[in-house]
N, C-alpha and C positions, 0 to 999 in steps of 0.2 A: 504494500500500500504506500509505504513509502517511497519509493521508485516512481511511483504511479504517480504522486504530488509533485514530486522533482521532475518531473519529464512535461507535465503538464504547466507548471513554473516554467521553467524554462521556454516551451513553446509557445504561452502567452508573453512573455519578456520579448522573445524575438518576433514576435507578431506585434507587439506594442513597438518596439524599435524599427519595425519597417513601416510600420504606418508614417512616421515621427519623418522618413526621409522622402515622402511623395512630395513633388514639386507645385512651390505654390506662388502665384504668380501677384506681386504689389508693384503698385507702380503710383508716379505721381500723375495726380490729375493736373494737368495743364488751362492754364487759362483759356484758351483756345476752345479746348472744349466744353468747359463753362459756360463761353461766350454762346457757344454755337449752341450747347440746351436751351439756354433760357433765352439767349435774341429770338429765335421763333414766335414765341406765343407772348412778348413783348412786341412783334412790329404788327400780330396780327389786330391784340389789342388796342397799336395805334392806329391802326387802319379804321378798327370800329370805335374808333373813339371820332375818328374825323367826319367816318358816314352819320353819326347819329349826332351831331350838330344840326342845330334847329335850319339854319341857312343851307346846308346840304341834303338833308332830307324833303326842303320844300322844294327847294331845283331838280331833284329826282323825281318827284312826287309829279311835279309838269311836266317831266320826259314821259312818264307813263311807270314808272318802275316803284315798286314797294319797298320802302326797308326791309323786309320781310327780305322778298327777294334777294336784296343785295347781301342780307347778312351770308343767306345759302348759299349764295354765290363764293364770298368771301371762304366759306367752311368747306369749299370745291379747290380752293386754289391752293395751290403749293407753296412754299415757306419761300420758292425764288421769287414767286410771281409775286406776291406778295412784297417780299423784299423792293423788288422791281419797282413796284406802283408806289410806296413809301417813299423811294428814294426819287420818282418821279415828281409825287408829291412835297419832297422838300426843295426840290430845285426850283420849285415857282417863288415867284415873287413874294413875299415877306408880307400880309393882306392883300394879297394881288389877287388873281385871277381864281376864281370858285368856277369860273365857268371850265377852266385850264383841267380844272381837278372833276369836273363832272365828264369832260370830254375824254378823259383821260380810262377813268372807270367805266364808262360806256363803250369807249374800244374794248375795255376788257369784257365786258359783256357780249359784245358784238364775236368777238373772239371762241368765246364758250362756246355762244350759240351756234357757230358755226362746224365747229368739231363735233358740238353732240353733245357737250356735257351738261349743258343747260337749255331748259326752252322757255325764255323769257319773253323774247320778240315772235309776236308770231309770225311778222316777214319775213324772218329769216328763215331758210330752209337749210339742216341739218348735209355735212357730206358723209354720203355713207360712203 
């Protein structure tokens, strides 16, 4: 029985010491991709922060289009396209042009509806 406690000792010690040498992988996390987590759902949040201004909702509102609309729209788009149109929209004039920025989101519209991914205008006909 003794034997039998020492061999079983022993084979749990060497089973505890090989687990102890599996490879395990730390690293540092990089600014970069900090940046690149959180910028995403920070430029989409500016995006919807710019459409749901009272002056940019009522200039859509006369194109024909809903917030509604544009939010789903927004919730279609990818983190570049998005990026894109932000960065669109900060290169306008400084209280400048809203109409710059409604023309700018109605391409993108226009855009959608044309691939298929959205059916907002019903002029537009989809390319299959």
């Amino acid at each position: 029985m003794k034997s039998m406690q020492k061999y079983i000792s022993m084979l749990l010690s060497v089973t505890l010491m090989s687990l102890s040498f599996t490879s395990t992988q730390a690293a540092m996390i990089s600014n970069d991709l900090i940046i690149n987590h959180v910028q995403p759902g920070n430029a989409k949040a500016e995006l919807l922060q710019t459409i749901n201004r009272s002056d940019v909702k009522q200039q859509l509102l006369n194109m024909g289009v809903t917030p509604a609309d544009i939010e789903s729209r927004i919730n279609l788009m990818t983190h570049e396209e998005i990026a894109q149109l932000n960065q669109q929209i900060d290169e306008l004039p400084a209280g400048g042009s809203l109409l710059g920025i409604l023309l700018i989101i109605f391409i993108v519209f226009v855009i959608t509806d044309v691939i298929g991914a959205t059916d907002i205008f019903p002029f537009i006909k989809p390319v299959n």
